[in-house]
C-alpha positions in Angstrom: -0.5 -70.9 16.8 -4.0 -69.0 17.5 -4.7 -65.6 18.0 -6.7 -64.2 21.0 -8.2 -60.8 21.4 -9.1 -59.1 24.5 -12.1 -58.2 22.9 -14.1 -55.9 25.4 -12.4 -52.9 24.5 -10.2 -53.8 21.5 -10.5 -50.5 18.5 -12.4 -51.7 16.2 -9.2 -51.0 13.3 -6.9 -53.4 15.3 -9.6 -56.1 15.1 -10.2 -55.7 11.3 -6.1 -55.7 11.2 -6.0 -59.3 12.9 -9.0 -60.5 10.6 -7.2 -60.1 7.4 -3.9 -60.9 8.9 -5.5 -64.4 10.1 -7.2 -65.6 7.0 -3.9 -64.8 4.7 -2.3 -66.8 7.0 -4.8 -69.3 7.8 -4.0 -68.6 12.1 -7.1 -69.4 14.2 -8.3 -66.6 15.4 -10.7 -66.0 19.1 -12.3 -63.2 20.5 -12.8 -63.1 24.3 -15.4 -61.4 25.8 -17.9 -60.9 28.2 -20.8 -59.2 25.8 -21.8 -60.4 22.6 -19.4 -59.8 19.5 -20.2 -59.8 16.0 -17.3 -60.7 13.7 -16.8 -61.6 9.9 -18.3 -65.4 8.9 -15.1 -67.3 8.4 -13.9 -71.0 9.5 -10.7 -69.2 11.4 -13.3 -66.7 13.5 -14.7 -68.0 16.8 -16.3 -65.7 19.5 -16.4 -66.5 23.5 -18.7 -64.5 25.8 -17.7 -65.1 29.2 -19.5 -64.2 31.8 -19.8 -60.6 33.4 -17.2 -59.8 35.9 -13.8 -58.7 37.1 -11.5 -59.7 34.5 -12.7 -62.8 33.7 -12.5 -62.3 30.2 -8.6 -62.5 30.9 -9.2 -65.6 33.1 -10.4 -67.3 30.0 -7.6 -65.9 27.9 -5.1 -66.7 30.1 -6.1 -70.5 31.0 -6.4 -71.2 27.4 -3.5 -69.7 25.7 -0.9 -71.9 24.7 2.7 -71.2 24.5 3.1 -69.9 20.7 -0.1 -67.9 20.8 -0.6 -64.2 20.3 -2.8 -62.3 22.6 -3.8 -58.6 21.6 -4.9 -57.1 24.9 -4.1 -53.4 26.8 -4.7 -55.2 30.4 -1.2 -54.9 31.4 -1.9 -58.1 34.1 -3.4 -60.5 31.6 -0.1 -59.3 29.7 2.0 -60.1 32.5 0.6 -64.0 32.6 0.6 -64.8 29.1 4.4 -63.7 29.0 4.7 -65.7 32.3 3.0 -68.7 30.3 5.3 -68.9 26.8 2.9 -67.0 24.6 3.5 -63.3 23.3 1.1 -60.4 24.0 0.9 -57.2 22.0 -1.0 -54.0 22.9 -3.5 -52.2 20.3 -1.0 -49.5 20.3 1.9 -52.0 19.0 4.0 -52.5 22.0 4.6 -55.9 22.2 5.3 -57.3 26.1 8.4 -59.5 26.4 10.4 -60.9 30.0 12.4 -57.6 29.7 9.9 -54.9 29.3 6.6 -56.6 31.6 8.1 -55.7 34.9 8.6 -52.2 34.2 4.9 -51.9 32.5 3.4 -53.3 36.1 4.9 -51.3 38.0 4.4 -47.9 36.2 0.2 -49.4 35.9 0.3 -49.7 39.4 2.0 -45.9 40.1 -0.7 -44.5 37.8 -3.2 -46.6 39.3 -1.8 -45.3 42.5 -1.9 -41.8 41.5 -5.3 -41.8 40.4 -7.0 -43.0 43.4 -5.2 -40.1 45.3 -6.8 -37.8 42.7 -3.2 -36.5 41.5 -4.4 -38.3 37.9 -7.4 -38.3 35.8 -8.4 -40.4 32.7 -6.4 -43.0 31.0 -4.7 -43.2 28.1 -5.8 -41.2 25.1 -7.8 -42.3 22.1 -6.4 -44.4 19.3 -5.0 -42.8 16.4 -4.3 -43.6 13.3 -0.6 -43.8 13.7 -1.5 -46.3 16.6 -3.0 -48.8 14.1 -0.5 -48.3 12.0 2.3 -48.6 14.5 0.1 -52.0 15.5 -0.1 -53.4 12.0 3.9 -52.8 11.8 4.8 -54.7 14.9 2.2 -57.3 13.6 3.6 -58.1 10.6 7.4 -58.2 12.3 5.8 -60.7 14.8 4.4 -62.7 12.4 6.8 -62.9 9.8 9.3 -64.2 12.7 7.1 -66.9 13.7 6.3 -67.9 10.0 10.0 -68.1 9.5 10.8 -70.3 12.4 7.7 -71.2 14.9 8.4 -72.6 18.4 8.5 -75.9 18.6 5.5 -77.3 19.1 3.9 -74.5 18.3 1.2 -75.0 14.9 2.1 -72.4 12.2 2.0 -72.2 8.3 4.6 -71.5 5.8 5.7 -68.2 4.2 5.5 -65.2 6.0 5.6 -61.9 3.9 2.8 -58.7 4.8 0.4 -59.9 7.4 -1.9 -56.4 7.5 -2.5 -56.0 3.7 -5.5 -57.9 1.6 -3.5 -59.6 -1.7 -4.4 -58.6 -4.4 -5.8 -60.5 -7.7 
């Protein structure tokens, strides 16, 4: 199992989320993207800058995910392949993209879209709260304790489970 981050425009809270969430459970962890990142010094942490264009940060992610992996993104799209592929995507804002739900996310993107290049619709969606990392950490640790519980097969995983958002403590 690895985790991959969308990393262009992932909150800075939901990254520091799946840093301590990846060392307690010892999960590879990757950040896509196609400007430099900075990130903690740890074995788990590796950085990719791809270069600049289109969506080929999602390119990368999507090519290289394996069935088993987690990929933190908000490009609806990109979410649309990994699910396609075997591997699970989650949203900063904790909605985690499955074979039911993908369908109805593209097409409401594409209304939206739609609606604001007719000018009915400005802006995107609002700033993240609070409650969103929150909500993100929650469906996190639910993913994660799943997969630590019974991983696909195939798929690389550790043992236990238990809180995957909070440090341990002495």
């Amino acid at each position: 199992m690895k985790i991959w981050i969308d990393a262009d425009a992932c909150p800075a809270s939901v990254k520091e989320i799946l840093y301590r969430a990846s060392r307690r459970l010892e999960i590879p962890l990757c950040l896509v993207a196609n400007r430099d990142l900075r990130h903690p010094s740890d074995p788990l942490f590796s950085a990719v800058r791809v270069p600049q264009g289109f969506d080929v940060a999602d390119g990368y992610i999507a090519q290289n995910a394996a069935p088993g992996d987690l990929i933190v993104t908000a490009d609806i799209p990109l979410a649309a392949l990994i699910v396609e592929g075997g591997a699970t995507a989650i949203d900063p804002r904790g909605e985690l993209y499955t074979e039911e739900n993908i369908g109805e996310r593209l097409s409401l993107r594409d209304f939206m879209q739609d609606l604001r290049s007719d000018g009915l619709v400005q802006g995107g969606p609002p700033e993240l709260r609070a409650t969103d990392s929150h909500r993100f950490a929650s469906a996190l640790d639910r993913w994660l304790t799943a997969r630590m519980k019974s991983p696909p097969p195939g798929a690389r995983g550790g043992e236990g489970g238990g809180d995957a958002t909070r440090e341990s403590g002495p």
